[in-house]
C-alpha positions in Angstrom: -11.4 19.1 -23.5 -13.1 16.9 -21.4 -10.9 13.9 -22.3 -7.7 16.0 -21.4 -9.3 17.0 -17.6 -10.2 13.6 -17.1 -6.7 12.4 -18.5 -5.3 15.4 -16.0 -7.6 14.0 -13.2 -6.0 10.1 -13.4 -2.5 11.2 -13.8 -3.4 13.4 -10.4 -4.8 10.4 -8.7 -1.6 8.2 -9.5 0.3 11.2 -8.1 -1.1 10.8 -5.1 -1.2 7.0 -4.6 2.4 7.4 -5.1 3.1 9.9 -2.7 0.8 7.7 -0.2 3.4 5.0 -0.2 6.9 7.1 -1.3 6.0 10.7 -0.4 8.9 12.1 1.1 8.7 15.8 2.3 12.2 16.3 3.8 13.3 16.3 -0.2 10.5 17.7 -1.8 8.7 20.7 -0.1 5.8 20.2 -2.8 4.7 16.6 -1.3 4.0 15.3 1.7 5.9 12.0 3.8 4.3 8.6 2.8 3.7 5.4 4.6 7.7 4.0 3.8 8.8 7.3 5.2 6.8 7.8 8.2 6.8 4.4 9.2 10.6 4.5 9.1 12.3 1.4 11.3 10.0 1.1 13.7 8.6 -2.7 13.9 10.3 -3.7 10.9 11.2 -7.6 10.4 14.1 -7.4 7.9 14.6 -10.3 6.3 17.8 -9.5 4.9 17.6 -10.9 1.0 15.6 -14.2 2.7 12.4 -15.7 1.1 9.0 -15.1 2.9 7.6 -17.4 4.9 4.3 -17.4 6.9 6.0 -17.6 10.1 7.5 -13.8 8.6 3.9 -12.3 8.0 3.0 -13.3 11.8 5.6 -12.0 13.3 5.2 -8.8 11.7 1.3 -8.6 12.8 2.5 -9.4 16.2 5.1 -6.9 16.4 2.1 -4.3 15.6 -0.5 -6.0 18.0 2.4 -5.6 20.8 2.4 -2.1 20.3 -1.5 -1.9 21.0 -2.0 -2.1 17.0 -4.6 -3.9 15.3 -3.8 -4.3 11.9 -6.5 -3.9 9.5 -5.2 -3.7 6.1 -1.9 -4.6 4.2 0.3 -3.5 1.1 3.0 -4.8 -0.8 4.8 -4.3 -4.2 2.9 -6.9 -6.5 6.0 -9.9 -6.5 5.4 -9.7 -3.2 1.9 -10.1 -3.2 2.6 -13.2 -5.2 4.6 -14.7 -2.7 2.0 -14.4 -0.4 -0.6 -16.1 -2.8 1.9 -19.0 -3.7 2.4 -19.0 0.6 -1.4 -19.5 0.4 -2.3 -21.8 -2.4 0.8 -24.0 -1.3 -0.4 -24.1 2.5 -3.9 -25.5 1.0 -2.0 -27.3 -2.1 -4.5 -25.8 -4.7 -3.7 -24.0 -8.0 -5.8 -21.0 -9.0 -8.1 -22.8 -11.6 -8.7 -25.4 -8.9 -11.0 -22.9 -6.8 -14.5 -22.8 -7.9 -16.1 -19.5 -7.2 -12.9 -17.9 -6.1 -13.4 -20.0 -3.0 -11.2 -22.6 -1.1 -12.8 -25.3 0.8 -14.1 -24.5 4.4 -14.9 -20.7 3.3 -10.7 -19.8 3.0 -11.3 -16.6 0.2 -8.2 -17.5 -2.8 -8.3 -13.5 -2.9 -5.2 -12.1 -1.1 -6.4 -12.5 2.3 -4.1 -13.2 4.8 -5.7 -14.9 8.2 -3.5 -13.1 11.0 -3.5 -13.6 14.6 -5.6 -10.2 14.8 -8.3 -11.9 12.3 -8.4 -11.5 8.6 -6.1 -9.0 6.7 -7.0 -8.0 3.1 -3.1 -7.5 1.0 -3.2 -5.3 -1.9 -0.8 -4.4 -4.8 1.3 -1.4 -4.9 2.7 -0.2 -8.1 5.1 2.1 -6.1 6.8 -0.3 -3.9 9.6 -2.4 -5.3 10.2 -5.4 -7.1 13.5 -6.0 -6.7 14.2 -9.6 -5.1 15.6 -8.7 -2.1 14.0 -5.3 -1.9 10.7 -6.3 -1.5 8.5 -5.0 1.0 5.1 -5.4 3.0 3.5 -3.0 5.2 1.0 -4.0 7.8 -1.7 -0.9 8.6 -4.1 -0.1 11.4 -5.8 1.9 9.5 -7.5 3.8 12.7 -4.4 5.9 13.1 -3.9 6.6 9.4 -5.8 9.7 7.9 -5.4 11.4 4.4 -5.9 15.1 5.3 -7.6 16.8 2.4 -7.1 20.5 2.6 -8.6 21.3 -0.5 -10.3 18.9 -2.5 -9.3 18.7 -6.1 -9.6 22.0 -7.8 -10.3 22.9 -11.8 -8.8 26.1 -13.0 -8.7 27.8 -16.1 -5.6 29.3 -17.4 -5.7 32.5 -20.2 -6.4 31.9 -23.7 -3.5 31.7 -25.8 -4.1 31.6 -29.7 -5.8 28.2 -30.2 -5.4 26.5 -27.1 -7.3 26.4 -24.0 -4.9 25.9 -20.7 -6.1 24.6 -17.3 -4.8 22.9 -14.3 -5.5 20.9 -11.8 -4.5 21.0 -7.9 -5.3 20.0 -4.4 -4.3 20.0 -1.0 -3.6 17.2 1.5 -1.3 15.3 3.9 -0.9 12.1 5.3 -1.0 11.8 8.8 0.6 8.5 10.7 -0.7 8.9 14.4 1.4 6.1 15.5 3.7 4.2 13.8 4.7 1.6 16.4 0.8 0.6 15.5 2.2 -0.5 12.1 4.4 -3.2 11.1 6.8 -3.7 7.4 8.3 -6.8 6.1 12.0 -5.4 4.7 13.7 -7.1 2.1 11.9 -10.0 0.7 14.2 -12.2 -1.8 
């Protein structure tokens, strides 16, 4: 039993990373609107199909900064995130078993760190955003105007007996709130 609640409790959790970055209320009354939808166009740099560059990545932090945004964290479907490292490791010319300690020389981090104009921005991977080359995305955060509303924490509940098995369920309450999205910035279409 305890496996199954705590194999109920991860598939829960996925549930709501994915509706953190795809949620979309407007078709589904049960969820709430993610990051891709409430973010919408607003500062997008559409690269229409093109590869990423740098020069991409800075534009999009400054589009944010702009707007009075300072952009604290980053997310992007995982090719993407590669194309950032390669950016990186290219930029320094140094391969992955080359850094000792997971460190680059003059303290540049080989993790996905991007150094922005607003100061250092941690990328991480997204399972929920696309792959697809020219459908690849980025999404630049401040992360001050970004809450997850939890209206009711996650809740066990037991269902009736029937014959042999014992029933349950799982459930909670929450929303994402996007303050302002002109704080926020998305690279679109990444070959």
């Amino acid at each position: 039993m305890q496996l199954r609640v705590l194999t109920a409790a991860r598939a829960l959790k996925e549930l709501e990373e994915s509706l953190i970055v795809n949620g979309d209320a407007s078709t589904d009354a049960t969820e709430f609107s993610g990051i891709v939808k409430l973010q919408g166009t607003t500062n997008v740099k559409d690269l229409d199909g093109a590869a990423l560059t740098f020069d991409d990545i800075e534009t999009a932090v400054q589009y944010a900064f702009d707007d009075s945004g300072n952009v604290k964290l980053a997310i992007g479907s995982s090719s993407a995130v590669r194309d950032v490292r390669k950016i990186i490791l290219d930029t320094y010319r140094y391969s992955p078993s080359d850094v000792p300690n997971g460190v680059l020389p003059f303290g540049v981090p080989s993790a996905v760190i991007i150094q922005t104009m607003v100061g250092p921005v941690p990328l991480i991977p997204s399972q929920y955003l696309s792959n697809t080359s020219g459908a690849k995305q980025i999404y630049f955060l401040d992360t001050d105007y970004i809450e997850m509303r939890v209206l009711q924490d996650t809740t066990y509940e037991a269902m009736g007996k029937t014959n042999d098995s014992d029933k349950f369920y799982l459930k909670q309450y929450q929303c994402l709130v996007m303050k302002n999205p002109a704080f926020n910035a998305f690279i679109d279409n990444i070959l």
